[in-house]
C-alpha positions as CSV (number, residue, x, y, z in Angstrom):
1,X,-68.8,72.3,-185.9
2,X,-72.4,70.9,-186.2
3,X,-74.1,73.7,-185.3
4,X,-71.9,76.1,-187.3
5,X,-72.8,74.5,-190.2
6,X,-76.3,74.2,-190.0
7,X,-77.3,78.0,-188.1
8,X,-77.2,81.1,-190.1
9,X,-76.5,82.5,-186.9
10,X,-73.7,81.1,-186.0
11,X,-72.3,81.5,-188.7
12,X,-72.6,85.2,-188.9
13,X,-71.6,85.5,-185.3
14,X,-68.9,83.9,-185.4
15,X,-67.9,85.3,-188.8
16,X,-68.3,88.7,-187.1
17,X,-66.7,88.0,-184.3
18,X,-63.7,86.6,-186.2
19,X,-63.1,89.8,-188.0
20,X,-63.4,92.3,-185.1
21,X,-61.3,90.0,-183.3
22,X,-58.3,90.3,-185.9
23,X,-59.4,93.9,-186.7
24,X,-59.1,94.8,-183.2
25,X,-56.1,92.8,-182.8
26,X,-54.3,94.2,-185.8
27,X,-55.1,97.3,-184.7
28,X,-53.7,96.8,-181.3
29,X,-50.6,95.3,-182.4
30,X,-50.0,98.9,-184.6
31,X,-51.2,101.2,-182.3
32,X,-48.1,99.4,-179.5
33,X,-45.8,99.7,-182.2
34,X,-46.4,103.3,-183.3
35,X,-46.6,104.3,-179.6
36,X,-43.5,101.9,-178.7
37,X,-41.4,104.2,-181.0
38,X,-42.8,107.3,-180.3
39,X,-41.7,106.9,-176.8
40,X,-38.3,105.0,-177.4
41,X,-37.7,108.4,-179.5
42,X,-38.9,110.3,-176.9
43,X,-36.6,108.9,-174.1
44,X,-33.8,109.0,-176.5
45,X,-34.3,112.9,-177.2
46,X,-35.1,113.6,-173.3
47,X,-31.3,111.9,-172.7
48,X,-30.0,114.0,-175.6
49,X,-31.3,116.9,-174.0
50,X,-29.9,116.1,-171.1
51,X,-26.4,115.3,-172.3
52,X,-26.5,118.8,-173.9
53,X,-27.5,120.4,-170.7
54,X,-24.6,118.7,-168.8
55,X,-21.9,119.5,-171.4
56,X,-22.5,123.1,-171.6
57,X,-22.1,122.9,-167.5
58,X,-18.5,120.9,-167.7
59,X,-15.3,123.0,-167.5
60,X,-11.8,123.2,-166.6
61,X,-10.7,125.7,-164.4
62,X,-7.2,127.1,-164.4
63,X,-5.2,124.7,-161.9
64,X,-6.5,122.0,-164.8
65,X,-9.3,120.8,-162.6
66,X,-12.3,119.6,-164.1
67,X,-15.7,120.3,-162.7
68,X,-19.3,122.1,-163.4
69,X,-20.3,125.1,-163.0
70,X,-23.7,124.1,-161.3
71,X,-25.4,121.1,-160.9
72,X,-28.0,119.4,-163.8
73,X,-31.4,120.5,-163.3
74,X,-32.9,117.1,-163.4
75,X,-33.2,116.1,-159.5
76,X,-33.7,112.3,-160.7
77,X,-29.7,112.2,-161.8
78,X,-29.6,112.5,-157.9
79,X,-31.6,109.9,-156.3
80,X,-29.6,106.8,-156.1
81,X,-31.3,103.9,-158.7
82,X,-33.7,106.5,-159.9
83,X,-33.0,104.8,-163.6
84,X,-31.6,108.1,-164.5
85,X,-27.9,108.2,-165.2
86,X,-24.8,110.0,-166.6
87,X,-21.2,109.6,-166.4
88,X,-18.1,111.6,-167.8
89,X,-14.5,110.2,-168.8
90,X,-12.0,113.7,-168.4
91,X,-9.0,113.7,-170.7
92,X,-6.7,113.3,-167.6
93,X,-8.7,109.7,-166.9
94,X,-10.5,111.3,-164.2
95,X,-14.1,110.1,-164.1
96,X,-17.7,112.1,-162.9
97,X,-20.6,110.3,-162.5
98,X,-24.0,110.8,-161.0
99,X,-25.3,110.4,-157.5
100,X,-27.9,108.3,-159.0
101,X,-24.7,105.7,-159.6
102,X,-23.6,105.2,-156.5
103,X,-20.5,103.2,-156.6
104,X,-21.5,101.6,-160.0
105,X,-20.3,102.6,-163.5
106,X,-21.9,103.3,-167.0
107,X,-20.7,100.3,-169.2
108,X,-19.1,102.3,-172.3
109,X,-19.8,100.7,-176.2
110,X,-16.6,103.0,-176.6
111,X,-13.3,102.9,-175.4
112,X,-12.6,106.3,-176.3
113,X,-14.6,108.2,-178.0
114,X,-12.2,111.3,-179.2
115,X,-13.7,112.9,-182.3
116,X,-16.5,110.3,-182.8
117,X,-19.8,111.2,-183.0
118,X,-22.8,110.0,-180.8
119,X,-22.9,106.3,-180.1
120,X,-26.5,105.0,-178.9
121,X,-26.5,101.6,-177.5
122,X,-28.2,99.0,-175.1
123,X,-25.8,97.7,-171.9
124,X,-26.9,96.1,-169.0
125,X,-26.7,98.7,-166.5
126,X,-26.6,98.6,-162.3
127,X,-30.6,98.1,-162.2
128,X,-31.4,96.3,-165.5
129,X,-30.6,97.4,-169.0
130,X,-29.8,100.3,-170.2
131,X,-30.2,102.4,-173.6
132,X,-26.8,104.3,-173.7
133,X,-26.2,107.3,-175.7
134,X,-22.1,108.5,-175.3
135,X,-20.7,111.3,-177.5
136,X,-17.6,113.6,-177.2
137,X,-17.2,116.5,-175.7
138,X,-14.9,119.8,-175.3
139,X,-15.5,120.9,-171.7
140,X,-15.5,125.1,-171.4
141,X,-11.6,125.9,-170.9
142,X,-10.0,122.9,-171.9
143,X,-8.4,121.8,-175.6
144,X,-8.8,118.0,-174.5
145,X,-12.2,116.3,-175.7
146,X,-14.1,114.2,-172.7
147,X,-16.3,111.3,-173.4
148,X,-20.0,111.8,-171.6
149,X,-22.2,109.2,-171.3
150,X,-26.3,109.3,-170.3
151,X,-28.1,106.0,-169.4
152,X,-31.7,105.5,-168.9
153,X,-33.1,102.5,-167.5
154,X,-35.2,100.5,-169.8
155,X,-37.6,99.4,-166.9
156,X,-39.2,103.1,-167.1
157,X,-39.3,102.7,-170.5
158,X,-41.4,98.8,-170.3
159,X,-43.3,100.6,-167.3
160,X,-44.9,102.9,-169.6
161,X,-45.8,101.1,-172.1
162,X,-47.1,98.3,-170.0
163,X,-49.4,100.9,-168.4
164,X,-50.1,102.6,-171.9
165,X,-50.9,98.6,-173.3
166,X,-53.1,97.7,-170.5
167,X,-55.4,100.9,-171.0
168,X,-55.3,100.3,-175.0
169,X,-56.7,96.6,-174.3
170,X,-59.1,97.8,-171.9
171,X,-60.2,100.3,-174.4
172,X,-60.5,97.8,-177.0
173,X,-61.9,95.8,-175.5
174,X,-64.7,98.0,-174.8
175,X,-65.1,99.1,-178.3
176,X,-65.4,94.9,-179.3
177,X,-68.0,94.5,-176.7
178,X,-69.8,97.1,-178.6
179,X,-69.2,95.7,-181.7
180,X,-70.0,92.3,-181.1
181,X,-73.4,93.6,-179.3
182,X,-74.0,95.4,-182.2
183,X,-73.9,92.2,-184.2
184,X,-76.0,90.4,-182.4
185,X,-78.3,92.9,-182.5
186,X,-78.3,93.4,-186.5
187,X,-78.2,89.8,-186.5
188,X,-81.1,88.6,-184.5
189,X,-83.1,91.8,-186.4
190,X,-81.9,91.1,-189.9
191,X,-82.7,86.9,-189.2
192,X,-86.2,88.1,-187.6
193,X,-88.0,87.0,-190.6
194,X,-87.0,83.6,-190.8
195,X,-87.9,83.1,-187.0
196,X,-91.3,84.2,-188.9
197,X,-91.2,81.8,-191.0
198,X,-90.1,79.4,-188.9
199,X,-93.6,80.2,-186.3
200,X,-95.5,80.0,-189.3
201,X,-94.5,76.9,-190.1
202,X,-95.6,75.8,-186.8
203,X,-99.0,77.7,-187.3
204,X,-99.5,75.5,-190.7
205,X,-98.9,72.6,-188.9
206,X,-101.1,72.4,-186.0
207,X,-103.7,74.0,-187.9
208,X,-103.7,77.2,-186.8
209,X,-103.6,78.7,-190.3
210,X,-103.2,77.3,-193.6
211,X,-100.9,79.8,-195.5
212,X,-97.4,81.8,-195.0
213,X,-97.8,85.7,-193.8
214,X,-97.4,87.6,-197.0
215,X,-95.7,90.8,-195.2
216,X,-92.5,89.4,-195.3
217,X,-89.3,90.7,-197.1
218,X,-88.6,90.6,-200.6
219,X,-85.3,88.5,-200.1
220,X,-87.7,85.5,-198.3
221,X,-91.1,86.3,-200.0
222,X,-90.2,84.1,-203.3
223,X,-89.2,81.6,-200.6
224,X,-92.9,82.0,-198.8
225,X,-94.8,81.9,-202.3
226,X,-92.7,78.5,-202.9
227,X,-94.8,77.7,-199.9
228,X,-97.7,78.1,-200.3
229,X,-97.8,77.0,-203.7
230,X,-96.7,74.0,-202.5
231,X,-99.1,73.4,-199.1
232,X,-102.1,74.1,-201.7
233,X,-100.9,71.4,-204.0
234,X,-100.3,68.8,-201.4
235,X,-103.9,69.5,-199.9
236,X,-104.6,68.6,-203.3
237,X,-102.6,66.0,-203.4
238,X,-104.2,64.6,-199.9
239,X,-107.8,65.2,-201.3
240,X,-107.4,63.4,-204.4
241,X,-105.3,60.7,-202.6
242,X,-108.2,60.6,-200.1
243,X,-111.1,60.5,-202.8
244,X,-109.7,57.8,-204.3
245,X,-109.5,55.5,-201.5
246,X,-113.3,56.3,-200.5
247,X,-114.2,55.5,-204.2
248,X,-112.3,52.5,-204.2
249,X,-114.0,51.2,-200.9
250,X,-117.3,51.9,-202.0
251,X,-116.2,50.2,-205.0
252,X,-115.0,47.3,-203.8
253,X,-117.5,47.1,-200.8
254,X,-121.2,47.2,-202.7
255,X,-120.0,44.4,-204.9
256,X,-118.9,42.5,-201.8
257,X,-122.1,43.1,-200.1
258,X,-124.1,41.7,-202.7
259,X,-121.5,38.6,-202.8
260,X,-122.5,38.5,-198.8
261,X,-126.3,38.6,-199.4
262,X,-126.0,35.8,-202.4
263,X,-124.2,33.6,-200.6
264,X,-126.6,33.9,-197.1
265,X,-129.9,33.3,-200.4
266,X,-127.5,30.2,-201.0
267,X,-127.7,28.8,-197.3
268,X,-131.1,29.8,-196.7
269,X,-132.0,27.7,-200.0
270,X,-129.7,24.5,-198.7
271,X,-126.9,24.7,-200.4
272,X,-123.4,25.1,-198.6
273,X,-121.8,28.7,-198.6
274,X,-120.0,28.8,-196.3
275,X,-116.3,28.9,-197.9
276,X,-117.9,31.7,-199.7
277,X,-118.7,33.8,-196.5
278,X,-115.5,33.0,-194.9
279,X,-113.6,34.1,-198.3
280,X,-115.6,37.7,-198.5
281,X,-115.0,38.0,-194.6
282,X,-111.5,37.9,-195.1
283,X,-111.9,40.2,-198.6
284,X,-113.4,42.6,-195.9
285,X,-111.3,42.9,-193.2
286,X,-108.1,43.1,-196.0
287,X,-110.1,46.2,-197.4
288,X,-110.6,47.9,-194.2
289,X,-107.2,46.9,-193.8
290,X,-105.5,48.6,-196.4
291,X,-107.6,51.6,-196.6
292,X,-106.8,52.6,-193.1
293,X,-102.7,52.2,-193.8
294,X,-103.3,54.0,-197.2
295,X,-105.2,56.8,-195.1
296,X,-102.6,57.3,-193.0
297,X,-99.9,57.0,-195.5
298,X,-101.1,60.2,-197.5
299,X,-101.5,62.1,-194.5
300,X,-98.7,61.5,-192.5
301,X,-96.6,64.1,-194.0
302,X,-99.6,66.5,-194.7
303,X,-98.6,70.3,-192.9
304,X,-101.9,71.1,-190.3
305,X,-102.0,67.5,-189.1
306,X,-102.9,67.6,-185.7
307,X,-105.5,66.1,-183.3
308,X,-106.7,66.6,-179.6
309,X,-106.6,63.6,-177.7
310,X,-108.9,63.7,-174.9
311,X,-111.8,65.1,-176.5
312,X,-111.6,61.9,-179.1
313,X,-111.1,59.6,-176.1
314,X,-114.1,60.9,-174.8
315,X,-116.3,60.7,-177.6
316,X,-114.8,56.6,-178.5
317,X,-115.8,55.9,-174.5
318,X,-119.0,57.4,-175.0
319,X,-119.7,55.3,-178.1
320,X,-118.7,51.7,-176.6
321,X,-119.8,52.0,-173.5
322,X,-123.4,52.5,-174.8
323,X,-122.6,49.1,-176.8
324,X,-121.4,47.4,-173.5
325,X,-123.9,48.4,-171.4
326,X,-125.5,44.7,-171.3
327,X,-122.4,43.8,-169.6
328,X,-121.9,46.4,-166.9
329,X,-118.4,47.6,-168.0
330,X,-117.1,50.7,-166.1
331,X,-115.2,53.0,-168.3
332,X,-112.7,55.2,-167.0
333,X,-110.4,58.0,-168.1
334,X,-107.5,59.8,-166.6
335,X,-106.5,62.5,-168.3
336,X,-103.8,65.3,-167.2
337,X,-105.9,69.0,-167.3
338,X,-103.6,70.8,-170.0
339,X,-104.9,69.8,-173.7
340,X,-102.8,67.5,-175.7
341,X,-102.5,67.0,-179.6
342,X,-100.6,64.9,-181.9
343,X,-99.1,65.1,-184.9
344,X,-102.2,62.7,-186.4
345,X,-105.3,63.4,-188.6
346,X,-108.3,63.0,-186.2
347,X,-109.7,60.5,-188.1
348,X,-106.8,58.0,-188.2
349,X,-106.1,58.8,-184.0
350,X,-110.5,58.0,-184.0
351,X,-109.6,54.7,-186.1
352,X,-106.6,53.9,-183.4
353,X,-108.5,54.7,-180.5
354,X,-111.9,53.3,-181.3
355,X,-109.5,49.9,-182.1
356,X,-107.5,49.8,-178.3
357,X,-110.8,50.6,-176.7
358,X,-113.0,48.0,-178.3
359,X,-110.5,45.2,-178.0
360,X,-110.1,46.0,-174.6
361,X,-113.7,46.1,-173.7
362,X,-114.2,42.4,-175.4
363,X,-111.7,41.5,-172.7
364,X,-112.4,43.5,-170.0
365,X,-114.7,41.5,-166.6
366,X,-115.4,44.8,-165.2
367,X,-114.0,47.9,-166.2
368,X,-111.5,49.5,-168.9
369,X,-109.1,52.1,-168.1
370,X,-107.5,55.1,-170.5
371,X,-105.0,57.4,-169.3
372,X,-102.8,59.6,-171.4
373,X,-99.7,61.9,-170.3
374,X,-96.6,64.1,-171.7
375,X,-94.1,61.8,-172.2
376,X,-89.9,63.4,-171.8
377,X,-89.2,62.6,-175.8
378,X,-91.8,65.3,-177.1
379,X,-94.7,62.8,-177.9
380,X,-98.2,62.0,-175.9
381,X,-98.5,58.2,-174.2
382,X,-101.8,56.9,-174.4
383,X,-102.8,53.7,-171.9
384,X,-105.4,51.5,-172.5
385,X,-105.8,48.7,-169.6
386,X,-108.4,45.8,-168.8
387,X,-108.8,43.5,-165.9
388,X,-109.3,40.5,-168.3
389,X,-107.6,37.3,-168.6
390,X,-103.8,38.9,-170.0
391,X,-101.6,38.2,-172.6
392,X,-99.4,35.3,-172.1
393,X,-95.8,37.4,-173.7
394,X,-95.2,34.8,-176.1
395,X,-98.3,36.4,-178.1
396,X,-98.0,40.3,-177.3
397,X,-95.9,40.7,-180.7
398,X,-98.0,38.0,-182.7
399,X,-101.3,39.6,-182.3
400,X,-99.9,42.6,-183.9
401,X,-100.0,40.7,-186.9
402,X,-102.9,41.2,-189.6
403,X,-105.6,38.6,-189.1
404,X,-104.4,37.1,-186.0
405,X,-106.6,36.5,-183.1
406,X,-105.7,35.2,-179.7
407,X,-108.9,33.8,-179.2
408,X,-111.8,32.2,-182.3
409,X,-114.3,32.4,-179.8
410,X,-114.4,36.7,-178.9
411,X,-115.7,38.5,-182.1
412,X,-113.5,40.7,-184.3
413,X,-111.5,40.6,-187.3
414,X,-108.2,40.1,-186.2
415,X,-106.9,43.4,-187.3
416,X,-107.6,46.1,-185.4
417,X,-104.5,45.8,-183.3
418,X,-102.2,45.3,-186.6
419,X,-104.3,48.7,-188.0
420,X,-102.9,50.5,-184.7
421,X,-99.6,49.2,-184.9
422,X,-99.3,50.2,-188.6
423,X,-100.9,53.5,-188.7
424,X,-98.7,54.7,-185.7
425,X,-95.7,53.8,-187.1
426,X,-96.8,55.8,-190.2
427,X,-96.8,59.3,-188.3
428,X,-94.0,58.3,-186.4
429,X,-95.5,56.4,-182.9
430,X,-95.2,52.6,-182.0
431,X,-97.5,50.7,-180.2
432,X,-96.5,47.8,-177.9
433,X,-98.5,45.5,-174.9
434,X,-97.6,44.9,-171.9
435,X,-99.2,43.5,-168.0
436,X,-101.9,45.6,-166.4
437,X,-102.0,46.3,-162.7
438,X,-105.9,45.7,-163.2
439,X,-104.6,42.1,-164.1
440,X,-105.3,41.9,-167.9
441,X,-103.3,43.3,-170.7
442,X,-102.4,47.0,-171.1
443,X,-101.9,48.5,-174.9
444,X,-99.6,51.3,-174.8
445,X,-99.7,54.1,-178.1
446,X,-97.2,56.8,-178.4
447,X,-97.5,59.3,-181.2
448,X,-95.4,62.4,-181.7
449,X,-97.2,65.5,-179.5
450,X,-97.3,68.9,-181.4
451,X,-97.9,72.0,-180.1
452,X,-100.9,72.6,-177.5
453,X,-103.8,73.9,-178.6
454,X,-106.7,76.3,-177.4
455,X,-108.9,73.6,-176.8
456,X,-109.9,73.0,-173.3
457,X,-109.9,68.8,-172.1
458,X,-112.6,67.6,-170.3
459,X,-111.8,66.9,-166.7
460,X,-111.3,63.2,-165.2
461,X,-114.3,61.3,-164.2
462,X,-115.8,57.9,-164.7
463,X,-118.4,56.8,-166.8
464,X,-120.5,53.4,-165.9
465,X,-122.3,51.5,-169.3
């Protein structure tokens, strides 16, 4: 019931197909009926005729003997359970009956008819029942009425309409396949513009374009102007929401320099400033902070957010390993050949990326390794492993936490894990740590994948700092 309720077309399928169903079935159901009728009546005049035929053939001859002056013209009144039947009760009690009878005998609905008039009826008969049609009759010589009686078997009657039902379903049948073709045709052709919409929406949102078509319809144009009207005020939105965060850094960031350099003028003069530093450190990292989760927040339900993955792991490897190239760290990435995107502004996967990656190199004895892959729930799985001392799992979930670092004596802020964690979670991902085969610790980022784009990724290789 689900789906009926929330597809247009199912619900005009099956609406359709409702009514030619009953249509059809109505339809049936009068067309048997007429037909039923028409060849009851039918029957029923054929025995009449019959009857007629055989009473102008009965007479009584001069010795008082009844008899016919030539047999019915009817051959099936002499095959024996043809279905076909007749039967005559003379004045004198004598009784005639067809070779079709046998030994057997037409029930009567009348036990003398005399002057009555015609009696129809249904008896069961010597093969099944029987529709019955008895009248009186004067026999050619004779002053004494006889009662005649013609039977029918219904079975021949049931056998023809059986045959006549089975080739009216057949035929109706037919003519709903047709209909219900032609349905789903005018259906999927008359819906084709919302499957437009529908693709364009996917356009808008991995950036392939940044507006509805404007060919469509005029019942679903007002709908695509709504739109549009719409996608341009939330870039506005974004761009505004975005402005303000960069002013409001830059704001808060030149005043906290200068607080920095006072305070360094302060220790370089003697006196203690160190509370000071510590204090604007922490100031700092709460900025950078906040401005990445606000970032994310006004762009995680932005239309056209979407970011390749392996060229930005490239360029963050690129970038570090140049920084660790004192230490001799190996850098490798293992990436599959299609290209991947996420549902992610560049800059916030960049800010994400450049975090995993730098932690991991701080930790790393030899070499860091990134791999990425399609993952069965529609998102992309990104893998970022070192061979450095581990995680004990006491702390995997703590150093999530803003300002917490496993260990005062490696440099960093404490937050670059909690920025991943929280940025991911705002477009939808989660972030979690686990063991490394390498031996060290292994950070694992899903974010939700969109649809691939036309950029080509880079194939695998290594590179050395």
């Amino acid at each position: 019931m689900d789906i009926v309720r929330r597809s247009f077309r199912t619900r005009l399928l099956l609406g359709a197909i409702i009514w030619i169903t009953l249509g059809l079935g109505a339809g049936w159901t009068s067309l048997y009926l007429v037909i039923h009728g028409h060849i009851v009546t039918e029957f029923e005049e054929e025995l009449r005729h019959h009857g007629t035929e055989l009473a102008s053939l009965t007479e009584v001859g001069p010795d008082g003997k009844p008899g016919f002056r030539q047999p019915l013209s009817d051959r099936r009144f002499f095959e024996p359970g043809s279905g076909y039947y007749w039967q005559i009760e003379w004045a004198d009690g004598q009784v005639s009956r067809s070779q079709s009878l046998g030994l057997s005998k037409l029930p009567l609905a009348l036990a003398r008819l005399g002057g009555a008039s015609e009696q129809k009826s249904t008896l069961a008969g010597p093969t099944g029942s029987l529709m019955l049609l008895e009248a009186a009759i004067l026999p050619k010589g004779s002053q004494a009425v006889a009662g005649l009686s013609m039977g029918i078997d219904l079975r021949l009657i049931n056998e023809l309409l059986a045959q006549f039902n089975w080739t009216l379903g057949l035929s109706l049948i037919a003519v709903a396949s047709g209909l219900i073709a032609a349905v789903v045709a005018q259906v999927t052709y008359g819906l084709r513009p919302l499957i437009r919409i529908k693709q364009a929406l996917i356009a808008i949102r991995i950036g392939e374009t940044d507006h509805m078509p404007d060919d469509l319809p005029l019942e679903v144009a007002p709908l695509a102007e709504s739109l549009n009207d719409m996608i341009r005020a939330n870039d506005e939105i974004v761009r505004q929401a975005r402005s303000q965060a960069g002013n409001l850094a830059h704001a808060l960031k030149t005043p906290l320099a200068i607080l920095v350099a006072e305070a360094h003028r302060l220790e370089a003069a003697g006196v203690d400033a160190s509370t000071i530093l510590r204090e604007c450190d922490r100031m700092r990292r709460q900025i950078e902070y906040q401005l990445a989760n606000a970032r994310a927040a006004v762009s995680r339900k932005r239309p056209r957010v979407a970011a390749a993955v392996i060229p930005a792991v490239w360029n963050i490897i690129a970038a570090i390993s140049q920084l660790s190239r004192d230490r001799g760290l190996s850098f490798r990435f293992d990436d599959e050949v299609r290209p991947m995107w996420v549902a992610c502004e560049p800059e916030d996967l960049d800010e994400m990326l450049g975090n995993l990656i730098d932690n991991a190199a701080k930790w790393a004895r030899t070499c860091v390794t990134v791999s990425i892959h399609r993952t069965s729930d529609r998102s992309v799985r990104i893998d970022v492993e070192d061979d450095g001392p581990g995680m004990p799992a006491e702390a995997r979930e703590v150093v999530f936490e803003a300002g917490e670092r496993l260990d005062e004596q490696v440099p960093g802020t404490g937050l670059g894990l909690a920025i991943v964690r929280d940025v991911a979670r705002l477009y939808g991902g989660r972030a979690w740590i686990d063991q490394s085969a390498l031996g060290g610790a292994a950070v694992h980022l899903d974010l939700p994948a969109v649809e691939e784009g036309a950029e080509p990724g880079r194939s695998r290789g290594t590179t050395t700092g």
